[in-house]
C-alpha positions in Angstrom: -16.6 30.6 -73.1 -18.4 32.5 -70.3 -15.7 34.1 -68.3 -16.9 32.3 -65.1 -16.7 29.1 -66.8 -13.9 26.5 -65.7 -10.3 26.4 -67.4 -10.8 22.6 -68.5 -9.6 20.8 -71.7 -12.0 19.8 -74.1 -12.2 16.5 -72.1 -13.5 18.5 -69.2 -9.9 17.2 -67.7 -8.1 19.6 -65.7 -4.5 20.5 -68.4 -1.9 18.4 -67.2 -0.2 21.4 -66.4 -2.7 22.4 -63.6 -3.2 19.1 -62.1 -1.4 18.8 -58.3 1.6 16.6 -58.6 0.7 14.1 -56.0 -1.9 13.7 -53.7 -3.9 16.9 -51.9 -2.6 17.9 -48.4 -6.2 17.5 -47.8 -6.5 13.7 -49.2 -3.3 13.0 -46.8 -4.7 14.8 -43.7 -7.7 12.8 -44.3 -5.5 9.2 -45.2 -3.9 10.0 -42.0 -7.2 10.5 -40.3 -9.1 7.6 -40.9 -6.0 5.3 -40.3 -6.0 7.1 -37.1 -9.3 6.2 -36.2 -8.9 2.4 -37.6 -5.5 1.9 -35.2 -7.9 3.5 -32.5 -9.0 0.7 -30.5 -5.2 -0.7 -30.9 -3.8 2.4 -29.5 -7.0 3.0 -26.6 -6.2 -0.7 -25.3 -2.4 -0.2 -25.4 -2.8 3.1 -23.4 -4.9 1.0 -20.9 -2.1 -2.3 -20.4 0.3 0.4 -20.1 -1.8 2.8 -17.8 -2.3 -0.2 -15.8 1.1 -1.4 -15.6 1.9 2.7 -14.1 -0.3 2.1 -11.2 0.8 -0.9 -10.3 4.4 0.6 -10.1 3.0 3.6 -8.4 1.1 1.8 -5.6 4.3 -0.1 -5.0 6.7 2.9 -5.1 4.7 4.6 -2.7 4.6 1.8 -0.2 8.4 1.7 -1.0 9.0 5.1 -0.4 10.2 5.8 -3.6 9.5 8.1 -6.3 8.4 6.9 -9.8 9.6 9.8 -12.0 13.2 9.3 -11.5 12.7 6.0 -12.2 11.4 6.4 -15.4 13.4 8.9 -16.4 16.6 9.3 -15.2 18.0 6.0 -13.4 20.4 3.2 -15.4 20.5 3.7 -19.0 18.8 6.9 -19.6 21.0 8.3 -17.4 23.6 7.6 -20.1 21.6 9.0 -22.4 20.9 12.1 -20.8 24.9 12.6 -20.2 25.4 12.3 -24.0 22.5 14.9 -24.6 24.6 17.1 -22.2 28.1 17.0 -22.8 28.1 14.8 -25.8 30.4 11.6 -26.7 33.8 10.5 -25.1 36.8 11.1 -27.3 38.7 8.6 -26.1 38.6 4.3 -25.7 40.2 4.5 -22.4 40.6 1.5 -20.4 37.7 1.7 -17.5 35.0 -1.1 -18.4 31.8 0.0 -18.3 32.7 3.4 -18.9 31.8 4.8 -22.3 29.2 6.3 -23.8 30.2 5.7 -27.8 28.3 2.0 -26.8 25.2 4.0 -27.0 23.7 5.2 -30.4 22.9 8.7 -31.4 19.9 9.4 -32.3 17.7 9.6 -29.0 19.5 11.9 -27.4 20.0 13.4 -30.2 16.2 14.2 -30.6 16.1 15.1 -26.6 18.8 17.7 -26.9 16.6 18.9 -29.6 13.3 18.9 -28.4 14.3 20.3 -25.0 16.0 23.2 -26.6 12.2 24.4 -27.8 10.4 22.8 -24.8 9.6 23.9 -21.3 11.4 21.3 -18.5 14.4 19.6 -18.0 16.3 17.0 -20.8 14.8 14.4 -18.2 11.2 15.1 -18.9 11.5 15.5 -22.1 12.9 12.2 -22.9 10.5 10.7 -21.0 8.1 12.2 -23.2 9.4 11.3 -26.0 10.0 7.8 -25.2 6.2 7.6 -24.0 5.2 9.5 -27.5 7.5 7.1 -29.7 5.6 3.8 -27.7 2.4 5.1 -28.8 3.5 5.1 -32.5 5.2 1.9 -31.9 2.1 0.1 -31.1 0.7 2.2 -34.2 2.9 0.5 -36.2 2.3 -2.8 -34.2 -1.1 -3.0 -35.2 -0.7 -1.5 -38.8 1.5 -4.9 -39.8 -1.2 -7.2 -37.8 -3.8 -5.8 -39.3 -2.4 -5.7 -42.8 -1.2 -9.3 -42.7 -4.3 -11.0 -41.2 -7.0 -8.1 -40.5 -8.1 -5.3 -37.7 -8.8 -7.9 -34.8 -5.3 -9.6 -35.0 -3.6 -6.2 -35.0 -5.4 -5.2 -31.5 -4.5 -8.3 -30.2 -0.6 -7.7 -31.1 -0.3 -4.1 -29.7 -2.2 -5.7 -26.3 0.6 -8.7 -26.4 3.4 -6.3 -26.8 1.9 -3.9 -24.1 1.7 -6.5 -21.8 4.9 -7.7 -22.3 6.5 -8.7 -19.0 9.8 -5.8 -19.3 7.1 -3.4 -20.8 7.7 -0.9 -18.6 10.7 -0.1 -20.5 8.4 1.3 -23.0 7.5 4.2 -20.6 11.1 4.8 -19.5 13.8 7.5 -20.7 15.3 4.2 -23.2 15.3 4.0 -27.0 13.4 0.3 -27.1 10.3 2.3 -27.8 12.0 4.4 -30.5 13.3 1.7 -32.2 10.4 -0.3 -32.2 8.3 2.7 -33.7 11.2 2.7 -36.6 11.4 -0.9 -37.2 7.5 -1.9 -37.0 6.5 1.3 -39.7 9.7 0.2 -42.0 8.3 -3.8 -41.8 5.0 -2.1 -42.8 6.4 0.3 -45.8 8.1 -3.2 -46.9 5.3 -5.1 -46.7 3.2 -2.5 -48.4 5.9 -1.6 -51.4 6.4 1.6 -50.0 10.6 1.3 -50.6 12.0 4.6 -49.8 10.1 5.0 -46.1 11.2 1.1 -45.7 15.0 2.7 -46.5 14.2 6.3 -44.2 12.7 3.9 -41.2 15.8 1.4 -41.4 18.6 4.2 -41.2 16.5 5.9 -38.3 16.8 2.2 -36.4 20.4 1.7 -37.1 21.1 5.4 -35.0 18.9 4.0 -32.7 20.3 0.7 -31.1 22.8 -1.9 -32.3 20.4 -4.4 -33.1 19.2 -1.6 -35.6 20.8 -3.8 -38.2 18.2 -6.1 -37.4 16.0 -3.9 -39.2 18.4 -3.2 -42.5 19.0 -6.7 -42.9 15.2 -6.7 -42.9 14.7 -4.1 -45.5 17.9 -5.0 -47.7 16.6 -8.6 -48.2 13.4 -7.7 -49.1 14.4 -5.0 -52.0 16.6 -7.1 -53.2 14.8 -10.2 -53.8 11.6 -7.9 -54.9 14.1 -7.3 -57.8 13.6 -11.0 -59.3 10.1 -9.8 -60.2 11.2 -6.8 -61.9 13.6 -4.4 -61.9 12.9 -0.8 -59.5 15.4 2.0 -58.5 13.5 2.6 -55.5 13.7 -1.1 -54.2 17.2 -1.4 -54.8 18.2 2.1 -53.4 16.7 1.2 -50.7 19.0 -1.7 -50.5 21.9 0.3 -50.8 20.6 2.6 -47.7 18.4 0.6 -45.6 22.6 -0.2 -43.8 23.8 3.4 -43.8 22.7 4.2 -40.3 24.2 1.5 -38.2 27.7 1.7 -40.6 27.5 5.6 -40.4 27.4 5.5 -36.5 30.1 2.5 -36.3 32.2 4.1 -38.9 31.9 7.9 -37.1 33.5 6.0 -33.6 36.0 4.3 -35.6 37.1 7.9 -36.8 36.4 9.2 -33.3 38.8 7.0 -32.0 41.7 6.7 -34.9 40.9 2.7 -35.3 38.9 0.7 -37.4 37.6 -1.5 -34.8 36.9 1.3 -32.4 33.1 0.7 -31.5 34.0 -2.8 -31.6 36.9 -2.0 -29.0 33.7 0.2 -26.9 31.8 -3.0 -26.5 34.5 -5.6 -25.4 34.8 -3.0 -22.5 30.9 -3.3 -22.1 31.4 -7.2 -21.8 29.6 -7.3 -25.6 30.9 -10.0 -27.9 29.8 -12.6 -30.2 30.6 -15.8 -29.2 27.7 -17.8 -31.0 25.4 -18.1 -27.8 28.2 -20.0 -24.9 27.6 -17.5 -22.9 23.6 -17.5 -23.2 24.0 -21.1 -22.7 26.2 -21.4 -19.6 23.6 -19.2 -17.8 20.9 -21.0 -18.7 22.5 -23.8 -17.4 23.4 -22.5 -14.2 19.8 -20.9 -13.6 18.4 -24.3 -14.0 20.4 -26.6 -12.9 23.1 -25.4 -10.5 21.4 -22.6 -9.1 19.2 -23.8 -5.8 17.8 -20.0 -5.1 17.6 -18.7 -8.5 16.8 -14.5 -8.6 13.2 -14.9 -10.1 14.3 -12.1 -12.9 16.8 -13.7 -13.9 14.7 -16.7 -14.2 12.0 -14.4 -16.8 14.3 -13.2 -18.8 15.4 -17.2 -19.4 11.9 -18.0 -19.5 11.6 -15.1 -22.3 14.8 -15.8 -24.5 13.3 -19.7 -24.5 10.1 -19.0 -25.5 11.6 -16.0 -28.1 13.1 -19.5 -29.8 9.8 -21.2 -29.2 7.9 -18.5 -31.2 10.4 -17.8 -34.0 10.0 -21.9 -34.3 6.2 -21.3 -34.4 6.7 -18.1 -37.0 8.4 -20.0 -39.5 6.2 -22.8 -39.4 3.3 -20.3 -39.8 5.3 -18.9 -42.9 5.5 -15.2 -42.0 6.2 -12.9 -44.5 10.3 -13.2 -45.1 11.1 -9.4 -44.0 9.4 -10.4 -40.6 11.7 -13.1 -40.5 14.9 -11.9 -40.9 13.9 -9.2 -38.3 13.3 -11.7 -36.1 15.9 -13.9 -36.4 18.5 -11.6 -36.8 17.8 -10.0 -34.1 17.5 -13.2 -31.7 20.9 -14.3 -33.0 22.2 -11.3 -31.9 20.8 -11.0 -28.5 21.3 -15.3 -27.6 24.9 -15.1 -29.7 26.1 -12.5 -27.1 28.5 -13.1 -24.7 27.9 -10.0 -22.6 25.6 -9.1 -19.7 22.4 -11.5 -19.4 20.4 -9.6 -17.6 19.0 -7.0 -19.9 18.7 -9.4 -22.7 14.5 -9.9 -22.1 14.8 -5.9 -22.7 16.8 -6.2 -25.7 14.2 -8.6 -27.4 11.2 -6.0 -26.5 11.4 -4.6 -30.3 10.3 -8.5 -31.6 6.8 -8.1 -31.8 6.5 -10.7 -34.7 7.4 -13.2 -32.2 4.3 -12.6 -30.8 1.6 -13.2 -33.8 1.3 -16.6 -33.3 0.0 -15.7 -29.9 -2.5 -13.4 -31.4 -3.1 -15.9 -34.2 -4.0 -18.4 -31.0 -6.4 -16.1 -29.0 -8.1 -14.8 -32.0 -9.7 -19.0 -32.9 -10.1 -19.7 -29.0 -13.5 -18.8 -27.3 -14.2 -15.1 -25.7 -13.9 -16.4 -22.4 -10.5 -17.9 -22.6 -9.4 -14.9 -24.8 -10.5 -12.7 -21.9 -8.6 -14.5 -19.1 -5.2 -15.1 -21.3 -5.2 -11.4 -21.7 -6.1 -10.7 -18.2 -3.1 -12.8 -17.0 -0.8 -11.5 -19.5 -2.2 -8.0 -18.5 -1.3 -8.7 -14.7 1.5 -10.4 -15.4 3.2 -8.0 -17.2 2.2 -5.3 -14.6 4.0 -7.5 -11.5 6.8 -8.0 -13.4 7.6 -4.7 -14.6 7.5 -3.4 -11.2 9.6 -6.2 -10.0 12.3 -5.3 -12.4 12.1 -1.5 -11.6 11.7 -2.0 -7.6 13.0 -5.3 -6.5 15.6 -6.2 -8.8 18.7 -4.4 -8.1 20.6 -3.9 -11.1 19.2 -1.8 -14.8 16.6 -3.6 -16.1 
């Protein structure tokens, strides 16, 4: 053998020895690349709804008088969660309602106590940052399950929809909606695609994220457990096992925190947050459209939102969505109409839904351009006015 010649097996196969154990960082830099380039017009047309949605808040903050950045990143909620990147958690229930912070889950301020600690600026930038950096890969992820259910048209049309959502602002605001989002959308995808550990990873991520994060293990659990009537695999059902461990970690770590079993439960009764199978959702409804002569017209779109939520989970399981999709979905609406706390904020709290919306992107993509064009040039405006309603006009957190 010349000594310039290859070391190869007789086969002129590389010795199982020398072959890479999984794929080159090469091959993944360029996997990564050209599904990069695929979600492109997805993520350029997201950047644009939500671009536009900014300058519509800008031209009305500055005839306001008021200053955007502070409302995007400091004001209502992220102001909680810039006090827990701070000082950290309450040690105690006390008795004040409203009051503490062990309502809100760990792991965003978490990651802005982090990042800040490496990163020019205040803990106020950064988590604006972040949260704008984690919508980005939401809509990512938005797309990726479009596109991999139907094909690349419907998944641009679902990251438009959920841009132009009508609380879509929240997106770009110091909140975790578009951190959870980002988690739950990539673990639907690993699901959908087989890929069970990620699915797991993504799901324990969500449930240190927000409450409905069990939303998201329900939706992984399910799945790896009924994968297991084909066959069985140690990766589906340890994902099963874990997909749970991140909302039961947190609720179990307050329960310690506060020497009771119940004690996030205890946390959210003096939020106003219980179950009571939807009464509450219902007597609101009823006094918006009924009683109420002068209704607040936000109050009035988050109804019209939680209605048509039902509408479009109707329309979803009629359209026989992949099951993972639909326990997201419906666990998560049972969650957010089953509450009996604050109605408000309950359009926000159904942001993360974005199967809710392929039936709309099913729709546009069979109509003509032209009505394509102006149904996504309303919902585009739409969206816009209404976002900067909620941050300017409406007086409470959005």
């Amino acid at each position: 053998m010349s000594p310039t010649a290859p070391d190869t097996a007789p086969s002129g196969r590389v010795p199982a020895a020398r072959r890479p154990a999984g794929p080159l960082p090469g091959a993944r830099a360029g996997a990564l690349r050209a599904a990069l380039l695929r979600a492109a017009p997805a993520l350029t047309a997201y950047l644009a709804v939500r671009l536009t949605s900014l300058l519509l808040l800008a031209l009305w903050a500055h005839r306001q008088r008021h200053g955007v950045w502070p409302i995007l990143a400091t004001q209502w909620d992220a102001a909680w969660y810039l006090g827990i990147a701070d000082h950290g958690y309450a040690h105690e229930l006390g008795a004040r309602y409203d009051a503490n912070n062990l309502a809100f889950f760990p792991l965003y301020p978490l990651l802005v106590k982090a990042v800040a600690a490496v990163t020019p600026g205040t803990r106020a930038t950064t988590g604006l940052c972040l949260a704008v950096a984690a919508s980005v890969v939401a809509a990512w992820g938005v797309f990726a399950v479009g596109a991999h259910l139907h094909d690349r048209r419907t998944g641009v049309l679902l990251a438009i929809l959920w841009a132009a959502l009508p609380v879509g602002l929240v997106q770009w605001m110091g909140y975790t909606e578009s951190l959870f989002t980002a988690c739950a959308a990539w673990a639907l995808y690993a699901v959908l695609t087989g890929r069970w550990l990620w699915a797991a990873g993504l799901a324990v991520a969500a449930g240190l994220t927000r409450p409905t994060g069990v939303a998201v293990a329900a939706a992984v659990s399910v799945a790896a457990l009924l994968s297991l009537r084909r066959g069985f695999s140690g990766r589906a059902l340890a994902a099963a096992l874990l997909a749970p461990l991140g909302w039961c970690g947190y609720v179990g770590w307050v329960g310690l925190r506060l020497h009771r079993w119940d004690g996030y439960f205890a946390v959210q009764r003096l939020w106003h947050n219980e179950w009571d199978g939807g009464v509450e959702t219902l007597r609101r409804m009823r006094q918006l459209l009924m009683y109420d002569s002068t209704p607040e017209l936000f109050l009035v779109l988050v109804t019209a939102m939680l209605l048509g939520s039902a509408v479009l989970f109707a329309l979803s399981l009629w359209d026989r969505q992949p099951l993972p999709l639909l326990v997201f979905s419906g666990v998560l609406l049972l969650i957010v109409l089953g509450s009996g706390g604050v109605y408000f904020p309950r359009a926000r709290f159904l942001l993360p839904a974005f199967p809710l919306l392929l039936p709309l992107a099913r729709h546009l993509l069979r109509a003509s351009p032209r009505y394509r064009v102006l149904m996504l040039g309303a919902a585009v405006a739409a969206g816009a006015y209404f976002s900067a309603y909620m941050a300017l006009v409406w007086p409470s957190a959005p």
